[in-house]
VODREN-884590 format. One record per atom (N, C-alpha, C, O): residue number from 0; atom name; z, y, x. Coordinates in steps of 0.2 Angstrom, whole numbers. Example, Ala and Ser with C-alpha at 12.3 -4.5 7.8 and 13.67 -1.06 7.14 Angstrom:
// residues 2
[0 'N' [39 -28 66]]
[0 'CA' [39 -22 62]]
[0 'C' [39 -16 66]]
[0 'O' [42 -17 71]]
[1 'N' [35 -11 64]]
[1 'CA' [36 -5 68]]
[1 'C' [39 0 64]]
[1 'O' [40 6 67]]
// end
This chain:
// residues 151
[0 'N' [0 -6 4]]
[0 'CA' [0 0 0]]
[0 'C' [0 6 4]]
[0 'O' [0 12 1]]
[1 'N' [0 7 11]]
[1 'CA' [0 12 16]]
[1 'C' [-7 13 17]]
[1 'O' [-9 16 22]]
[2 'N' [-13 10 11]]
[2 'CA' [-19 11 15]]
[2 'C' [-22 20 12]]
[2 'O' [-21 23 6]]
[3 'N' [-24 23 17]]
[3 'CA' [-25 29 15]]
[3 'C' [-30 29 9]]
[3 'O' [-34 25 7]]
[4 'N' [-31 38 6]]
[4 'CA' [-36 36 0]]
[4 'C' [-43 37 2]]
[4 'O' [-48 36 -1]]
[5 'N' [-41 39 9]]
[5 'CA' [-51 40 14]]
[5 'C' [-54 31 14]]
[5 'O' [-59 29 12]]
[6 'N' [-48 27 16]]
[6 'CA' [-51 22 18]]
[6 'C' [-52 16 11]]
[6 'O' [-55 11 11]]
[7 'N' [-48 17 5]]
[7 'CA' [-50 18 -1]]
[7 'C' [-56 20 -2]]
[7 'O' [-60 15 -2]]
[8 'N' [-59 25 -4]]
[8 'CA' [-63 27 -6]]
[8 'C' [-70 24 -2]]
[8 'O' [-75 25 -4]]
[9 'N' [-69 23 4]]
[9 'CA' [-73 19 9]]
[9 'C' [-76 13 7]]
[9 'O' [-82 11 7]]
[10 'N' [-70 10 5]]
[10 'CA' [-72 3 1]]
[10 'C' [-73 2 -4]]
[10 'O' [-77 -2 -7]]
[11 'N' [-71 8 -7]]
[11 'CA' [-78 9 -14]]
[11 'C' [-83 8 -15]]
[11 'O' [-85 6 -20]]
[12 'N' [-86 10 -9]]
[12 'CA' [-95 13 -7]]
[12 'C' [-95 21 -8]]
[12 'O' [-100 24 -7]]
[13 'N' [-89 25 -11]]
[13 'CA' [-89 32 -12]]
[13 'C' [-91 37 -6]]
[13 'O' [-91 43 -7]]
[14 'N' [-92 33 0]]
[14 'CA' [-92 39 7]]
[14 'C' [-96 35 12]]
[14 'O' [-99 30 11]]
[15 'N' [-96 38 19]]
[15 'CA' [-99 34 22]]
[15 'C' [-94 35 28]]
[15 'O' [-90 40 29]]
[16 'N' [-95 29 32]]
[16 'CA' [-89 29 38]]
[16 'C' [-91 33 43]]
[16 'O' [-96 32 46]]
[17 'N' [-88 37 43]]
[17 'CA' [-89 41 51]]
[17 'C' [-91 38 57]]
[17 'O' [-88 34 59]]
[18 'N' [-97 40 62]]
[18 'CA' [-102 39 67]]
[18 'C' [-96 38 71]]
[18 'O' [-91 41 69]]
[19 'N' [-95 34 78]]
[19 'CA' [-93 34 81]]
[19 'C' [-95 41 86]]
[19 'O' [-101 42 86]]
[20 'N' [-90 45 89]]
[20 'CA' [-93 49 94]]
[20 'C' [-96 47 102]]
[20 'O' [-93 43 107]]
[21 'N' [-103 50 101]]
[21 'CA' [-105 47 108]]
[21 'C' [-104 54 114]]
[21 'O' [-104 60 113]]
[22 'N' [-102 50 120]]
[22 'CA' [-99 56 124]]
[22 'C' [-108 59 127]]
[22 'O' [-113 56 128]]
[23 'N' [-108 65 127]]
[23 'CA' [-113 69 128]]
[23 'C' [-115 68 135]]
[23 'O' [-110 68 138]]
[24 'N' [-120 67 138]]
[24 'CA' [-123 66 146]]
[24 'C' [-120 73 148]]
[24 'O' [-119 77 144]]
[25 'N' [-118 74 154]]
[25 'CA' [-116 80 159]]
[25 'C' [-122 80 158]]
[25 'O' [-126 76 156]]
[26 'N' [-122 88 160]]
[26 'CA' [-126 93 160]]
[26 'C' [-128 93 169]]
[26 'O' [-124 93 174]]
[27 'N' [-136 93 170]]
[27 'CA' [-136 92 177]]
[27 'C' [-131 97 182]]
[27 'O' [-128 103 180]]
[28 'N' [-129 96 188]]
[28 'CA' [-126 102 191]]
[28 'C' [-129 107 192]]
[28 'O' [-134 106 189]]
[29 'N' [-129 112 195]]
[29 'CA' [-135 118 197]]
[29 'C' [-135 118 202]]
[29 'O' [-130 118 205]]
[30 'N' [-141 117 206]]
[30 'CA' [-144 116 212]]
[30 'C' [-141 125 219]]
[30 'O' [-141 131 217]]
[31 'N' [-140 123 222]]
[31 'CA' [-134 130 227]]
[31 'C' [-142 132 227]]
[31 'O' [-146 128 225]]
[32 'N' [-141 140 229]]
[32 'CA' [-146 142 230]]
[32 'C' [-147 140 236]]
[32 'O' [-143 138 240]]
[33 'N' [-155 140 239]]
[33 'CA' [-156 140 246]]
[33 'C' [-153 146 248]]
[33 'O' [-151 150 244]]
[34 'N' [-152 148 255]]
[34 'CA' [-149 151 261]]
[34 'C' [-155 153 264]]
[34 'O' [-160 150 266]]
[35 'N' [-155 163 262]]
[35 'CA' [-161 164 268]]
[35 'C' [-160 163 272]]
[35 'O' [-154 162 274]]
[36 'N' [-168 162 276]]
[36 'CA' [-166 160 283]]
[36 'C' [-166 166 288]]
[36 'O' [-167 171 288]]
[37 'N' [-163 163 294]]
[37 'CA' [-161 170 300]]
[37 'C' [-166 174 300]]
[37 'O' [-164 180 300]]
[38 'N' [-175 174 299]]
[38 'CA' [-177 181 299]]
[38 'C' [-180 181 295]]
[38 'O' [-186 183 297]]
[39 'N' [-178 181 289]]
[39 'CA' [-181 183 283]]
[39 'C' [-175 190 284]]
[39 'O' [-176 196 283]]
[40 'N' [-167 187 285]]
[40 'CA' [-161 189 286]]
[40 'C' [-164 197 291]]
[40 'O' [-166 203 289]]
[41 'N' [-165 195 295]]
[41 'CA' [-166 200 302]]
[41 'C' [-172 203 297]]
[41 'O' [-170 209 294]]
[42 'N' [-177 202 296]]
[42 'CA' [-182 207 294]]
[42 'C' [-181 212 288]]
[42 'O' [-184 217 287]]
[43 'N' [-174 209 286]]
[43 'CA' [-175 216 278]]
[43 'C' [-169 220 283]]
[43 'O' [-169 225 281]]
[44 'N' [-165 218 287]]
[44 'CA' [-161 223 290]]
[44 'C' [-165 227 295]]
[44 'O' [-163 233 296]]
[45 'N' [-172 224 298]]
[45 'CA' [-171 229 300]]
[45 'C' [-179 234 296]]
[45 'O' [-182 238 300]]
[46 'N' [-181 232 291]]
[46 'CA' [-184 236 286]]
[46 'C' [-179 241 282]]
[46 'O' [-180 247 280]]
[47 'N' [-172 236 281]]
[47 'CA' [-167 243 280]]
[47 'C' [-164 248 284]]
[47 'O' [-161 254 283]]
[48 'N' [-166 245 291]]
[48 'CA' [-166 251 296]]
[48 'C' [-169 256 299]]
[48 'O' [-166 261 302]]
[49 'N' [-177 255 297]]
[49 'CA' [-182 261 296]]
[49 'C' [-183 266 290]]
[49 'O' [-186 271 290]]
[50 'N' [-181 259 282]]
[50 'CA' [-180 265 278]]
[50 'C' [-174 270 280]]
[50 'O' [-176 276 280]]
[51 'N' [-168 269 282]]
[51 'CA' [-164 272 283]]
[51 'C' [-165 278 289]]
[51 'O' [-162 284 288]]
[52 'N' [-169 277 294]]
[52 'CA' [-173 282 300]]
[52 'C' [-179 286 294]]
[52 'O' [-182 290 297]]
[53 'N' [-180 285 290]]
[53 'CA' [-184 290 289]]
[53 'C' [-183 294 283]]
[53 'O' [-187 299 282]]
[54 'N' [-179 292 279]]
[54 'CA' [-173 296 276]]
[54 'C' [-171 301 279]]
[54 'O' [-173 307 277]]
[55 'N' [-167 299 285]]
[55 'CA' [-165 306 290]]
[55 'C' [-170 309 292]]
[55 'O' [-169 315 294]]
[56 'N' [-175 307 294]]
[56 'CA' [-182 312 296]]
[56 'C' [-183 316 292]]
[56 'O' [-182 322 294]]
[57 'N' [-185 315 285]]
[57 'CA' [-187 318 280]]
[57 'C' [-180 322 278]]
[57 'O' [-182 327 276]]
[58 'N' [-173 322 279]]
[58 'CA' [-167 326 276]]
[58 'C' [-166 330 283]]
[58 'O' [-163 335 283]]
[59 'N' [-169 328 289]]
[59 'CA' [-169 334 294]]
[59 'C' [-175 339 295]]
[59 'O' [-175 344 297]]
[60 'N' [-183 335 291]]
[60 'CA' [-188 341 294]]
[60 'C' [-191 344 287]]
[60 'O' [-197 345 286]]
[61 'N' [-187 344 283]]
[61 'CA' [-189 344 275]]
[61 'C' [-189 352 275]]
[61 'O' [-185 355 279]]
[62 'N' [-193 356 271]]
[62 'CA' [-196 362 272]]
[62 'C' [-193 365 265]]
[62 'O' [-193 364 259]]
[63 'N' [-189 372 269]]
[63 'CA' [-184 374 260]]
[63 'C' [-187 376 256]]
[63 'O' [-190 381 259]]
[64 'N' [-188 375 250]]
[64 'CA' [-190 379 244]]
[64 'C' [-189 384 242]]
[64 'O' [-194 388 240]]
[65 'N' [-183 385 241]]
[65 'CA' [-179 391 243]]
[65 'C' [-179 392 233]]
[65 'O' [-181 387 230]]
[66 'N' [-179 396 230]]
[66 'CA' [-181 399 223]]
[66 'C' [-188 396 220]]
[66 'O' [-189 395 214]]
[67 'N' [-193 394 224]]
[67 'CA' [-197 391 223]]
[67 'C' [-202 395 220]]
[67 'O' [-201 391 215]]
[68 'N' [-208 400 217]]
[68 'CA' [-212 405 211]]
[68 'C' [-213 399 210]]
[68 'O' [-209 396 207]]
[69 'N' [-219 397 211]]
[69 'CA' [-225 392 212]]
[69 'C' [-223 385 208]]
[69 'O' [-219 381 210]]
[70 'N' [-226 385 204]]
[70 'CA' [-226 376 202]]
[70 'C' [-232 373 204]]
[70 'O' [-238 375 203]]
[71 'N' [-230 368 207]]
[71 'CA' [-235 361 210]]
[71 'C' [-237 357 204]]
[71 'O' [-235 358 199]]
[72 'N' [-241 354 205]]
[72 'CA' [-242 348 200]]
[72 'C' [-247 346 204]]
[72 'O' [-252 348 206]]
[73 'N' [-243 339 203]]
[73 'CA' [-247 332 206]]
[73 'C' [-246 324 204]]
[73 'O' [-241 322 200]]
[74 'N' [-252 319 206]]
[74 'CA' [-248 314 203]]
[74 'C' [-245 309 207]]
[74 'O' [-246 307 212]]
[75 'N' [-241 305 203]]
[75 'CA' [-235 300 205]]
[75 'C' [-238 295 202]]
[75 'O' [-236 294 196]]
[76 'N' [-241 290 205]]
[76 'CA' [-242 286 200]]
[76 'C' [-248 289 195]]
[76 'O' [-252 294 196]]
[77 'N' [-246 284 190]]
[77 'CA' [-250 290 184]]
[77 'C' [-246 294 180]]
[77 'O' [-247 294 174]]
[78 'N' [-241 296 183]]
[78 'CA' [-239 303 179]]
[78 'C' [-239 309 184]]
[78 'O' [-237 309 190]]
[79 'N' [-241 316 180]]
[79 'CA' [-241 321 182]]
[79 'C' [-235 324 183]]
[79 'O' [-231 326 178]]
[80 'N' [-233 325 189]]
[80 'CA' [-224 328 188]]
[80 'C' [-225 334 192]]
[80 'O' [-229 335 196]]
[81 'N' [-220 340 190]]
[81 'CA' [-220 348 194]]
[81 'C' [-215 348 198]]
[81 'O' [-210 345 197]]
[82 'N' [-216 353 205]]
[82 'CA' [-211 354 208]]
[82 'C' [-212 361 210]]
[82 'O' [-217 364 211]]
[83 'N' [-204 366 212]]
[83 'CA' [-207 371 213]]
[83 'C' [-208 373 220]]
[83 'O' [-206 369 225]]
[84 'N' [-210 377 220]]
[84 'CA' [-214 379 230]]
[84 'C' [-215 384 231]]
[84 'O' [-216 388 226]]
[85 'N' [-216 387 238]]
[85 'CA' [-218 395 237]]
[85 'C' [-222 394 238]]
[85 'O' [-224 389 239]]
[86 'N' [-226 400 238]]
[86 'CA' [-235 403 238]]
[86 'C' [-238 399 246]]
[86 'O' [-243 395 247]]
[87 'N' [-233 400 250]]
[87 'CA' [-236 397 257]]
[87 'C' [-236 388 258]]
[87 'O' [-240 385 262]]
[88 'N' [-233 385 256]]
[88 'CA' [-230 379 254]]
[88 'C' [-238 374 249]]
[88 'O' [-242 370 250]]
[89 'N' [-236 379 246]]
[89 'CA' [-244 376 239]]
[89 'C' [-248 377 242]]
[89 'O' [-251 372 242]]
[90 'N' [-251 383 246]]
[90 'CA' [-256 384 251]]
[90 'C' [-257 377 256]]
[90 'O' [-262 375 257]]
[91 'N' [-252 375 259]]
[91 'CA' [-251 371 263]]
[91 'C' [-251 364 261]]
[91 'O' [-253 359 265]]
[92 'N' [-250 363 256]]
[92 'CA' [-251 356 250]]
[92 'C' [-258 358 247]]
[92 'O' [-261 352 246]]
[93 'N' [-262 362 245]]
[93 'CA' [-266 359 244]]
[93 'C' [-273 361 250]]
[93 'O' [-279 361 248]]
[94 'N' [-270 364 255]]
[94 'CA' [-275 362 262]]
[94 'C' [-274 358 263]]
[94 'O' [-279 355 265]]
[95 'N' [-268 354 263]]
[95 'CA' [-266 347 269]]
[95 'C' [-261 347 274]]
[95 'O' [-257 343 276]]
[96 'N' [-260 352 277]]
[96 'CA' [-257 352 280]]
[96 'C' [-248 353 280]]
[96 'O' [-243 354 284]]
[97 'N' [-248 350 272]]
[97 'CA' [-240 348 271]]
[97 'C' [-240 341 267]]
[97 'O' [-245 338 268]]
[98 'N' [-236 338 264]]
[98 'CA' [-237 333 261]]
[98 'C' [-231 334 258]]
[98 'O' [-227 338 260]]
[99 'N' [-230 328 252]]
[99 'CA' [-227 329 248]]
[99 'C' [-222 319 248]]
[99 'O' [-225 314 248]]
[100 'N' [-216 319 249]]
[100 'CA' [-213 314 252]]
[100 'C' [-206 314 246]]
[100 'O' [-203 319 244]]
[101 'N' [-205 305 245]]
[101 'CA' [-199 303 240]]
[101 'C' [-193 305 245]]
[101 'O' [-193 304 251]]
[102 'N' [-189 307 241]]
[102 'CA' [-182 308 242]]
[102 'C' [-177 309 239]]
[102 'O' [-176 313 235]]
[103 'N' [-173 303 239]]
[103 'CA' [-168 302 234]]
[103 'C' [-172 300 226]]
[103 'O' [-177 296 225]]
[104 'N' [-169 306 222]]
[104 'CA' [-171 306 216]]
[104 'C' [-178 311 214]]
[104 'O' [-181 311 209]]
[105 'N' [-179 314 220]]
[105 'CA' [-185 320 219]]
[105 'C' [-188 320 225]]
[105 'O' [-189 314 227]]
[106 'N' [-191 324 228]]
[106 'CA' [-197 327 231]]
[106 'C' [-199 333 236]]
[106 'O' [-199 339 235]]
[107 'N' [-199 331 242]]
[107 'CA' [-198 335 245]]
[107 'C' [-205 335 250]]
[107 'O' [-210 331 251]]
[108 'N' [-204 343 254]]
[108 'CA' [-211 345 257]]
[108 'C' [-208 345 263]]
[108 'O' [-202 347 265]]
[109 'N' [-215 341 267]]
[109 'CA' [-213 342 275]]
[109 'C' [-219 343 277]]
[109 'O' [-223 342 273]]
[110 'N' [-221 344 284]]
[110 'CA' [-230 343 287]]
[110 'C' [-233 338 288]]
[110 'O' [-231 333 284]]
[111 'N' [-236 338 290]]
[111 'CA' [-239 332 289]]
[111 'C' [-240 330 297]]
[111 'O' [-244 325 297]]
[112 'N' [-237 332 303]]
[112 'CA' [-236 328 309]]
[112 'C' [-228 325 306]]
[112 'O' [-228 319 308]]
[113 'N' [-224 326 303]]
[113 'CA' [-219 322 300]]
[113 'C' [-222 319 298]]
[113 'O' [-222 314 301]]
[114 'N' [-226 318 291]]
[114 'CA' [-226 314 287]]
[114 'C' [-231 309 292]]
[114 'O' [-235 306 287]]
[115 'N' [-233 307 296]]
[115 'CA' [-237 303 299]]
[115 'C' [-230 299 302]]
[115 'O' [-230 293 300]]
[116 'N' [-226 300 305]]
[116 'CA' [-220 297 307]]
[116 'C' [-217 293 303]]
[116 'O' [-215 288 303]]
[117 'N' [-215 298 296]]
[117 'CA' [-213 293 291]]
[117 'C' [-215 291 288]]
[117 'O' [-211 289 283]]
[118 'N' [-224 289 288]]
[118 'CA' [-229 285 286]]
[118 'C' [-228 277 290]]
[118 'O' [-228 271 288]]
[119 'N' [-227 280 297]]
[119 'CA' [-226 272 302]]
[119 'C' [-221 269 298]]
[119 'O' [-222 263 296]]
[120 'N' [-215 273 298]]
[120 'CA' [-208 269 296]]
[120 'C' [-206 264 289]]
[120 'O' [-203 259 289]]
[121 'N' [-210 270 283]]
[121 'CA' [-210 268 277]]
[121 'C' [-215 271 272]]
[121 'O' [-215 277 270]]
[122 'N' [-221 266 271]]
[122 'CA' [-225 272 269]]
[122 'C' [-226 273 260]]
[122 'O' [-229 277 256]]
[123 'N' [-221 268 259]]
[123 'CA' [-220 272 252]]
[123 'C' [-216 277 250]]
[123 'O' [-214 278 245]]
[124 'N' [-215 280 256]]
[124 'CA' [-211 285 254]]
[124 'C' [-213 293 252]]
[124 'O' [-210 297 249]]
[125 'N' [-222 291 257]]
[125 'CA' [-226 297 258]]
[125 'C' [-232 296 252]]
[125 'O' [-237 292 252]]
[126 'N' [-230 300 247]]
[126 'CA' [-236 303 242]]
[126 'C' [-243 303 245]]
[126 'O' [-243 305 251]]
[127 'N' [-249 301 241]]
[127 'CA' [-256 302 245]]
[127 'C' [-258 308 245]]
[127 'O' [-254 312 242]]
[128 'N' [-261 310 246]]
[128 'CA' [-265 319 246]]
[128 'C' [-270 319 242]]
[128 'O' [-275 315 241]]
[129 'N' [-268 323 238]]
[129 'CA' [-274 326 232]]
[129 'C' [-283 326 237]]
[129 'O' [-285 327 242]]
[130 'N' [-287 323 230]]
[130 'CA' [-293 322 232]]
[130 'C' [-298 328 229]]
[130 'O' [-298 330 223]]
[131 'N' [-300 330 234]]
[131 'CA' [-304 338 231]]
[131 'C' [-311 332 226]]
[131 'O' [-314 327 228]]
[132 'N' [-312 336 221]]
[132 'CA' [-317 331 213]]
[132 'C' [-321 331 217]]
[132 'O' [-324 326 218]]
[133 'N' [-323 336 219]]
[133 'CA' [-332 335 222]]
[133 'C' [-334 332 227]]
[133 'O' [-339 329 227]]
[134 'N' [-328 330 231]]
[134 'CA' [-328 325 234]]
[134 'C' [-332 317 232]]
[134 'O' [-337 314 234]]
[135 'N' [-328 315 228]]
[135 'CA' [-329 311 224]]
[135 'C' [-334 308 218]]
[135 'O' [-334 302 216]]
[136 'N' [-337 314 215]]
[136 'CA' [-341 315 209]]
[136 'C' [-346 320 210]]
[136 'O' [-345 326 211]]
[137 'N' [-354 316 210]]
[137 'CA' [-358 324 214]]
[137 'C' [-360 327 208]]
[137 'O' [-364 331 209]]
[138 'N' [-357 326 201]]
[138 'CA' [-358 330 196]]
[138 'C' [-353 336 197]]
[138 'O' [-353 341 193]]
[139 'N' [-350 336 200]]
[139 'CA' [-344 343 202]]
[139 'C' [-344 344 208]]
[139 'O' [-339 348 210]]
[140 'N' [-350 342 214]]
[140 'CA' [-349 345 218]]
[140 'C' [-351 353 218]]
[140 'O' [-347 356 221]]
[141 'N' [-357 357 213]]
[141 'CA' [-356 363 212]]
[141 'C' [-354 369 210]]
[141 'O' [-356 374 209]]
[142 'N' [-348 364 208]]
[142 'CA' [-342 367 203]]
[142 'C' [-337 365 208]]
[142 'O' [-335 359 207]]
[143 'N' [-334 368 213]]
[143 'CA' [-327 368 218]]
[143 'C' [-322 371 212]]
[143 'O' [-324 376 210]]
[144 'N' [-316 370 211]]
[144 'CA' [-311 371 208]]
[144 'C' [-306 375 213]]
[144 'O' [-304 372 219]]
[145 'N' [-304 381 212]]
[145 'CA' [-299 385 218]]
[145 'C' [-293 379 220]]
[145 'O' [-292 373 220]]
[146 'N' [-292 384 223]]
[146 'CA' [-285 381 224]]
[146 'C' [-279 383 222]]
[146 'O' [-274 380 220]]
[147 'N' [-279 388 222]]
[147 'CA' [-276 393 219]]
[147 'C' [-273 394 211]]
[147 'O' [-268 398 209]]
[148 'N' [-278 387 207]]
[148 'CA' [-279 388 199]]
[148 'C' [-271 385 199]]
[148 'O' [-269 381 202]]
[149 'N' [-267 388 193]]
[149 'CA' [-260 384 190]]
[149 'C' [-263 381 184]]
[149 'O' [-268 382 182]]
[150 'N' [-260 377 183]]
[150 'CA' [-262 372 177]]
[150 'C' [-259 376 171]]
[150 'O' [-259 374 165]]
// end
């Protein structure tokens, strides 16, 4: 008379007997990551070596802006972004004879016997130089665009 009413009703036919639990397979381990190797090691230190020397090149020969009149516009990629510069600066960015170099979060002008140095070191760091159209499309070559023009 201790039989419970679960296993009652079991003998009824009213239920069905509970599945045995099967224990679940382990989950495989996770394989260790491999271990780079010594110069893979060595090489990004010392590519983080020369980012770092041209960092300080560019925060020592970086040309001041000062108030800046003049907005730049140039591209980054494909986006157009402005920067301000004085009259001599823009003149000098769109001669060539300065260049336009990442720095930190913004942009900085330096000449361009710098930026050849820290072209060697890192060259993503130095912006390419604006291509005059005519150059490149002889439907614009009789149409030279100043230098001068602001957007």
């Amino acid at each position: 008379m201790s039989e419970s009413l679960r296993s009652q009703l079991l003998r009824a036919g009213l239920g069905k007997a509970p599945e045995p639990k099967v224990p679940k397979p382990k989950a495989p381990e996770p394989q260790p990551k491999p271990q780079p190797k010594p110069k893979a090691r060595r090489k990004s230190a010392l590519s983080q070596t020369l980012r770092e020397q041209a960092k300080l090149i560019i925060e020592q020969r970086r040309l001041p802006r000062g108030q800046g009149a003049c907005a730049y516009h140039f591209l980054d990629g494909k986006k157009v972004r402005k920067l301000y510069v004085t009259e001599a600066q823009r003149d000098g960015l769109a001669a060539g004879a300065m260049v336009l170099v990442r720095h930190g979060a913004g942009f900085e002008v330096i000449e361009e016997k710098v930026a050849e140095k820290v072209r060697e070191l890192d060259d993503r760091l130095v912006l390419p130089k604006p291509q005059a159209l005519g150059a490149d499309d002889p439907a614009y070559a009789d149409h030279p665009i100043p230098d001068d023009l602001d957007w």
